[in-house]
NULO-501124 format. One record per residue (C-alpha): residue in one letter; x, y, z. Coordinates in steps of 0.05 Angstrom, whole numbers, plus 32768, in hexadecimal, padded with zeros to 4 digits. Example, Ala and Ser with C-alpha at 12.3 -4.5 7.8 and 13.67 -1.06 7.14 Angstrom:
// residues 2
A80F67FA6809C;S81117FEB808F;
//
This chain:
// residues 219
X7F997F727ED9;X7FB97F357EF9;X7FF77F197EDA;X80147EE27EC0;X802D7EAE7EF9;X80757EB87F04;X809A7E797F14;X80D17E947F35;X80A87EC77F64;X80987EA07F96;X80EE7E907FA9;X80FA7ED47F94;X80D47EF67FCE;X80E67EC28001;X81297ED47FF1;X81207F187FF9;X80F87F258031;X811A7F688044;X80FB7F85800D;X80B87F658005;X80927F61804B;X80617F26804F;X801A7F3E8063;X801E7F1380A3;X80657F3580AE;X80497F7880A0;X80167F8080D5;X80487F73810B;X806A7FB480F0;X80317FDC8109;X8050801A8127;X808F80018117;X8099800A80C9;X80DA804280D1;X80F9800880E6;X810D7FF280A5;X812380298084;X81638051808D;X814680978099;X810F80AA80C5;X80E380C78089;X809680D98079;X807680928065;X8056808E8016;X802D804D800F;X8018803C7FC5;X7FD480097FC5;X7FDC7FE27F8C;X801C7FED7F6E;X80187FBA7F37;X805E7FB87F15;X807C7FE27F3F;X809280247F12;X806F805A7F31;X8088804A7F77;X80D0803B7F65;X80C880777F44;X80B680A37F7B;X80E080807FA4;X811D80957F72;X810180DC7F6B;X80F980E47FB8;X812780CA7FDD;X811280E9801A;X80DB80CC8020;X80CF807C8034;X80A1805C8002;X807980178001;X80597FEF7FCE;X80197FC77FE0;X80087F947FAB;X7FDC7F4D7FBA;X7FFA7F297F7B;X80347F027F85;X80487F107F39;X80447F557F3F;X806A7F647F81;X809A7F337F68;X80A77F577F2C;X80A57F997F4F;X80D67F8A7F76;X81067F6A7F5C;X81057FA17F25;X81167FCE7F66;X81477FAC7F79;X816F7F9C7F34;X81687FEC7F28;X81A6800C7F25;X818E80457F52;X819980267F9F;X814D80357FC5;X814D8022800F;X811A80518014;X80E9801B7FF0;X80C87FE1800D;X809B7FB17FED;X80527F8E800C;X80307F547FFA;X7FF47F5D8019;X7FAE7F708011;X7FA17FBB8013;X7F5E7FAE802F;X7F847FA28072;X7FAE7FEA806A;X7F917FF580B5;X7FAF7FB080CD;X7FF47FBF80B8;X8002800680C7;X7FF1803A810A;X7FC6807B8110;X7FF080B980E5;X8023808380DA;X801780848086;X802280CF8074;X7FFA80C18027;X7FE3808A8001;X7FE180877FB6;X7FAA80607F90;X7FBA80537F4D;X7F94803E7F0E;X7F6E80127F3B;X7F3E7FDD7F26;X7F037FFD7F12;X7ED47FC77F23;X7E987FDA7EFC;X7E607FB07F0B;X7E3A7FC77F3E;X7E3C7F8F7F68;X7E897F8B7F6E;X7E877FDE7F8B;X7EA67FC47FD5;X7ED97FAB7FA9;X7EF47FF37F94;X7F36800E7FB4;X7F0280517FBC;X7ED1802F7FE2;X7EB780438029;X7ED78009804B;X7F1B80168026;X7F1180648035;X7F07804B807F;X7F4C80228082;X7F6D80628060;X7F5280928092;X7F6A805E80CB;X7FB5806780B1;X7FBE80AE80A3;X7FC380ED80C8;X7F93812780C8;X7FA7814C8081;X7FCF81048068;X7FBD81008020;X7F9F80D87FF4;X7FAF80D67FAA;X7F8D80B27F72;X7F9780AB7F2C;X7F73808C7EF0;X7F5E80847EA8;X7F1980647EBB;X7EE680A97EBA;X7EAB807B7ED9;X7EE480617F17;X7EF080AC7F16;X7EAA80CB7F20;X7E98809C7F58;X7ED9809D7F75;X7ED280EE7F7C;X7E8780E17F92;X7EAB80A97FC9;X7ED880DC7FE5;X7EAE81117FF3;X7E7B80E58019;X7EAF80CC8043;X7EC781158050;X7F118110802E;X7F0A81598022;X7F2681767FD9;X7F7181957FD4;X7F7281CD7FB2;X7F7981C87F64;X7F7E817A7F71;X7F4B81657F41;X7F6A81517EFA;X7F3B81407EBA;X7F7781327E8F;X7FB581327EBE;X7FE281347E82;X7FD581757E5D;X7FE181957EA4;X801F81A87E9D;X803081C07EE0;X801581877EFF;X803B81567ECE;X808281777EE7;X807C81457F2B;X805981117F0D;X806B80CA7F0A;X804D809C7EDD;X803380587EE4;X8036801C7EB0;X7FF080267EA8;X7FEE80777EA9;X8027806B7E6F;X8001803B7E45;X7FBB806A7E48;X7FCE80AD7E3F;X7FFA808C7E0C;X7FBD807C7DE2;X7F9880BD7DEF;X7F7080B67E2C;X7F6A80EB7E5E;X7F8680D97EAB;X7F5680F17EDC;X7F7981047F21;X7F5F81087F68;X7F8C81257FA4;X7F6981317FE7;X7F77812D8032;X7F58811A806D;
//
């Protein structure tokens, strides 16, 4: 769901470009993205990281591990960010892009991403819109380009339809099943839900009821 134009986004991320990497910045980080962060750490790129709290978040709860935020809306990575950065927990293990993640291969190297988290994606449910989804081949293909053999992917969502094909997407490709990774309702799982972090989204829906179907795989 797009947001509402922010006026003030637009000044915001030009004045914090440490943070937020422009996509045209990004892919001449290629190789290089350790480079901005403090400790030399496994890489955790989120696709689509709308408001930003699941990756500040993780980035809070694991501070051992370097973290990004992809997000193509100005609004959103504007927001996400400068939430981040008004938190009173300090992250340098966070960075921000705005960027397209159908270009994941253009901005990072072979085994450089160690996972990638897709969550609550667009479902895009008309048929005709299917190269659209983050689950796609093409995507799948830009994924595959980034990680290492075993890197993981992880995938969340309340849509059951997103789900099905998504599962159906994976194994066609050959991202091969972890064990118990497979969730039909994420949130009666106790064990999983100890290192879970929630998203806006993931809040809102199980909120009301609906199940959260869960997806964690490797290459």
């Amino acid at each position: 769901m797009r947001l509402r134009n922010k006026k003030w986004a637009a000044a915001w991320l030009n004045e914090h470009d440490e943070l937020v990497i422009t996509q045209d910045r990004a892919t001449g980080l290629q190789g290089n993205w350790q480079s901005l962060f403090e400790n030399n750490a496994p890489l955790h790129v989120e696709i689509g990281t709308g408001k930003g709290q699941f990756i500040i978040g993780m980035a809070k709860k694991y501070p051992n591990i370097n973290f990004i935020g992809m997000e193509l809306q100005e609004s959103a990575v504007a927001v996400a960010a400068r939430k981040a950065d008004e938190d009173e927990q300090s992250l340098p293990n966070l960075r921000f892009i705005y960027g397209d993640g159908a270009g994941v291969e253009t901005y990072f190297s072979k085994g450089e991403v160690a996972k990638i988290y897709l969550n609550f994606s667009d479902p895009w449910p008309k048929t005709r819109h299917e190269s659209r989804r983050l689950t796609y081949k093409t995507f799948l293909e830009g994924y595959r380009a980034v990680l290492p053999t075993g890197g993981e992917i992880a995938f969340k969502t309340d849509n059951r339809g997103l789900f099905e094909y998504s599962l159906y997407s994976f194994a066609e490709f050959g991202v091969k099943f972890n064990p118990n990774g497979i969730s039909l309702n994420l949130h009666e799982d106790s064990d999983k839900m100890l290192d879970n972090v929630e998203t806006e989204y993931e809040q809102k829906f199980s909120g009301a009821g609906f199940p959260i179907y869960q997806f964690i795989g490797h290459f």
